[in-house]
C-alpha positions in Angstrom: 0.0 0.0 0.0 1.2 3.3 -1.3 1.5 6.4 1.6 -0.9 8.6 -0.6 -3.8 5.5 0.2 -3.3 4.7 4.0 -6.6 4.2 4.6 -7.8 1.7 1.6 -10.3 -0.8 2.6 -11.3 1.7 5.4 -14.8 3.0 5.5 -15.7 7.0 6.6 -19.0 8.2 7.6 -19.0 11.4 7.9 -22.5 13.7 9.1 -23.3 16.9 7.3 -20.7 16.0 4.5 -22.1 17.3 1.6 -20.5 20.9 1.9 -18.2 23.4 3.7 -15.7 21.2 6.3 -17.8 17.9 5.7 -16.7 17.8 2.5 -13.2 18.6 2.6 -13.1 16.2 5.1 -14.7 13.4 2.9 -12.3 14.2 0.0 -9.0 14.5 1.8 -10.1 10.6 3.5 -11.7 9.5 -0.1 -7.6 10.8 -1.4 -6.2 8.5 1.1 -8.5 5.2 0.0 -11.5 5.3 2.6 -15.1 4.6 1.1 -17.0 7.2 2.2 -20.7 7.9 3.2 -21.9 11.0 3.1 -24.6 11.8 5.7 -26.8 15.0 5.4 -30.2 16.6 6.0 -29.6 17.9 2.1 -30.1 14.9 0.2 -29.5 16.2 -3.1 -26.2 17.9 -2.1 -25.3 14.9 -0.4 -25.7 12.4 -3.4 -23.6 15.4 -5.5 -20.7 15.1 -2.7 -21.1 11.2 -3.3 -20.3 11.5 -6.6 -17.6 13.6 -6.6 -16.2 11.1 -4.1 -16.3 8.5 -6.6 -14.8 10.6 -9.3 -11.9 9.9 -6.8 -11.9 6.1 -7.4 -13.3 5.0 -4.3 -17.2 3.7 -3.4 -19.5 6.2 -2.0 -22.8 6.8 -0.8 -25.3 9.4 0.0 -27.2 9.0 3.0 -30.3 11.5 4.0 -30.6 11.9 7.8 -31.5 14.0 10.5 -28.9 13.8 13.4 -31.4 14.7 15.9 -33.1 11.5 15.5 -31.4 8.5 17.0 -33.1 5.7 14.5 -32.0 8.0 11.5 -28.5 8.1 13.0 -28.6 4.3 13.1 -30.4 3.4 10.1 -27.5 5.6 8.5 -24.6 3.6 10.2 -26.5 0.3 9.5 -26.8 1.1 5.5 -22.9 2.3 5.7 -22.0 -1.4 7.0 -24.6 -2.8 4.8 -23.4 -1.0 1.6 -19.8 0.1 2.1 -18.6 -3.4 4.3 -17.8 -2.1 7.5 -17.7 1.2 9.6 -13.9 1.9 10.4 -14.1 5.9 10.4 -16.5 7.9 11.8 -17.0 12.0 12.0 -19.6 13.9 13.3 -19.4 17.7 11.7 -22.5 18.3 11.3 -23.5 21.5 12.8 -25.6 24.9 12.8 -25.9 28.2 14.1 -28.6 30.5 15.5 -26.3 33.4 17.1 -27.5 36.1 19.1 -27.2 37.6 22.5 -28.4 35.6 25.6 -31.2 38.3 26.7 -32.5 38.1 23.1 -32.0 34.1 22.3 -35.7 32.0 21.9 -35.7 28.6 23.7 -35.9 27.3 20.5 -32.9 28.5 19.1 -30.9 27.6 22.0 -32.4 23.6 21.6 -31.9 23.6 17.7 -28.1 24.1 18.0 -28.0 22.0 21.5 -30.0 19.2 19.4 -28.4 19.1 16.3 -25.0 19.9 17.3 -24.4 18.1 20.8 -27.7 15.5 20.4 -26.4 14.9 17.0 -23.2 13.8 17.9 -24.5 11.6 20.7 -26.7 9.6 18.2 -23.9 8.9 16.3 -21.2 8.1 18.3 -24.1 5.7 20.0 -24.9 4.4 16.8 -21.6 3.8 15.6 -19.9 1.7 18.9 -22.1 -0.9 18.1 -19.8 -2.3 14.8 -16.9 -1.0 16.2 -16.9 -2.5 19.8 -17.3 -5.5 18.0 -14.6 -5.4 15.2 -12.5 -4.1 18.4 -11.2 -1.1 15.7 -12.6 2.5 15.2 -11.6 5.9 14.9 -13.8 8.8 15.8 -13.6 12.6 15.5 -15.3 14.9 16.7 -16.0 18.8 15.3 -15.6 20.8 18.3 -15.0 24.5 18.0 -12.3 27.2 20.2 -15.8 29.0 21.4 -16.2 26.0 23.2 -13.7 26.5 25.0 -13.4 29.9 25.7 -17.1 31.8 25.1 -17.4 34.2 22.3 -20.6 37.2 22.8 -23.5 36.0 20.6 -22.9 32.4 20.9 -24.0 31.4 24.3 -26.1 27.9 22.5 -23.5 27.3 20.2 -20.3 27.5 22.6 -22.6 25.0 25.0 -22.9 22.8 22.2 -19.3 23.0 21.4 -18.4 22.2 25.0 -20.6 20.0 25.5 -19.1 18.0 22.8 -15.9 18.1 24.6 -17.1 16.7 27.8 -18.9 14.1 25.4 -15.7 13.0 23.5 -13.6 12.6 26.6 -15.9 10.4 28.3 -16.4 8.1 24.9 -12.8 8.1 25.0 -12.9 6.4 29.0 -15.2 4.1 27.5 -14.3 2.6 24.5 -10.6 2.6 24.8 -10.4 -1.0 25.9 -12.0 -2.2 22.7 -9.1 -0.2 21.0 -11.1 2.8 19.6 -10.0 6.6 19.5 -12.3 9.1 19.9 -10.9 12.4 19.6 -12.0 16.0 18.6 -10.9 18.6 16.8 -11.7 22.8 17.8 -11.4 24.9 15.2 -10.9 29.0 14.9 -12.2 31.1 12.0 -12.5 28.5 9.2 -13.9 30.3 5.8 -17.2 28.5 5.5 -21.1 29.2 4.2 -21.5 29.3 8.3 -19.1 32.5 8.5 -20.1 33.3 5.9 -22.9 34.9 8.0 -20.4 36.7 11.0 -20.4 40.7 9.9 -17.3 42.1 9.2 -17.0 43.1 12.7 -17.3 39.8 14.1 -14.6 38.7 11.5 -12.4 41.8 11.9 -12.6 40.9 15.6 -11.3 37.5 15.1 -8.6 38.8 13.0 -7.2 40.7 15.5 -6.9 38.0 18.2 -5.4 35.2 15.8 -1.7 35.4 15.9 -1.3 34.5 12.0 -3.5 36.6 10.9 -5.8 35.0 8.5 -8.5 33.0 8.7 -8.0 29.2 8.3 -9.8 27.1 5.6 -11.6 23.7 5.1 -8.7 21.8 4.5 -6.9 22.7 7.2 -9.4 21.1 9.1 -9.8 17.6 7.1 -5.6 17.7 7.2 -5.8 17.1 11.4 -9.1 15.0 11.2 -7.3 12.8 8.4 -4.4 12.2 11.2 -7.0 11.6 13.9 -8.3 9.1 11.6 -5.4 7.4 10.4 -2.7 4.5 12.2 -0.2 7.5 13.1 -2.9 8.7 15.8 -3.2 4.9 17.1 -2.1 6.0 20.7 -3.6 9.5 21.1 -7.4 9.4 22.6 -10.1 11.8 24.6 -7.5 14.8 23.0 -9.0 18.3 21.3 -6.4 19.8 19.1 -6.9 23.3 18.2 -6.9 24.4 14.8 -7.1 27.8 15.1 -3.9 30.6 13.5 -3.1 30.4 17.4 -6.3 31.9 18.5 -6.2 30.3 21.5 -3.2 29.1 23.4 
């Protein structure tokens, strides 16, 4: 096996894949040999990303799900092993927004972004230890983000998701390290996406000015640390958050 296909005969799942980091993240582990299924709430985007995954050389799949919904989260993982072999790989990313200031924040958009984000990730991860307890093999990343660990004005549901996810990868670590599966997560800064997209120039300016290099970061910075979170040379590093962030915070 070549270096540039490490992870041939390995299959990916990763949720909301069909765009922005999801889908960076499904080519740069589609570039290295994994199958890939790509699981979104957009189906037609989805089956595109599928296809563009195959114009790769390796199998794909698109798979329409709601996180928020534990039997979609395992009808998703049980049509991955189904179609695709096995479930080696898996990455929750999907995510959402609904920022604004605490005194102004609905209860509904504080549980949408708790649901999908936090929820979402708990379905999956719950979905996936199933196969992988029993192959005794698995890598899983998590999509955390920096406000999670440090707050950021605006984004009081979506930096308790973030943490949450945290506290949520550490413990799956404890618990499924003995059947010799890593569960990690990844934080990242200011990542050009369609999500900041939506930040004014202030909030971005403000970012700017905190992040030692200077500039934001973008998707394939991301996928470049999940693909090592999700390949042999992370075999011995588990329950970790690595920042990927221009140094935004140390």
């Amino acid at each position: 096996m070549s270096d540039a296909k490490r992870l041939e005969g390995k299959v990916a799942l990763v949720t909301g894949g069909a765009r922005g980091i999801g889908k960076a993240i499904c080519t740069r582990l589609a570039k290295e040999g994994a199958k890939i299924a790509v699981v979104d709430v957009l189906q037609d985007a989805a089956e595109g990303t599928a296809q563009e995954m195959k114009g790769l050389g390796v199998d794909a799949i698109a798979v329409a799900a709601d996180v928020t919904k534990f039997e979609e989260a395992e009808k998703a993982v049980k049509e991955t092993v189904e179609k695709l072999g096995s479930l080696d790989i898996l990455v929750n990313n999907a995510g959402i927004t609904r920022d604004t200031l605490i005194m102004r924040m609905s209860g509904d958009d504080w549980d949408k972004v708790l649901s999908v984000n936090l929820k979402g990730t708990f379905n999956f991860i719950k979905a996936a230890c199933r196969p992988m307890m029993k192959a005794r093999s698995g890598k899983i990343v998590n999509i955390a983000s920096v406000v999670g660990r440090m707050g950021n004005p605006g984004q009081a549901n979506y930096s308790a998701s973030k943490a949450g996810v945290i506290g949520l990868t550490k413990t799956a670590a404890k618990e499924l390290a003995s059947r010799n599966i890593n569960v990690n997560a990844v934080a990242p800064g200011y990542i050009l996406t369609e999500m900041t997209k939506n930040l004014s120039g202030q909030a971005t300016e403000a970012f700017m000015k905190v992040t030692p290099m200077q500039r934001p970061g973008n998707p394939e910075d991301v996928a470049s640390v999940v693909y090592f979170l999700c390949s042999a040379d992370s075999d011995y590093v588990t329950g970790q958050v690595v920042n990927i962030d221009g140094g935004l915070l140390m």
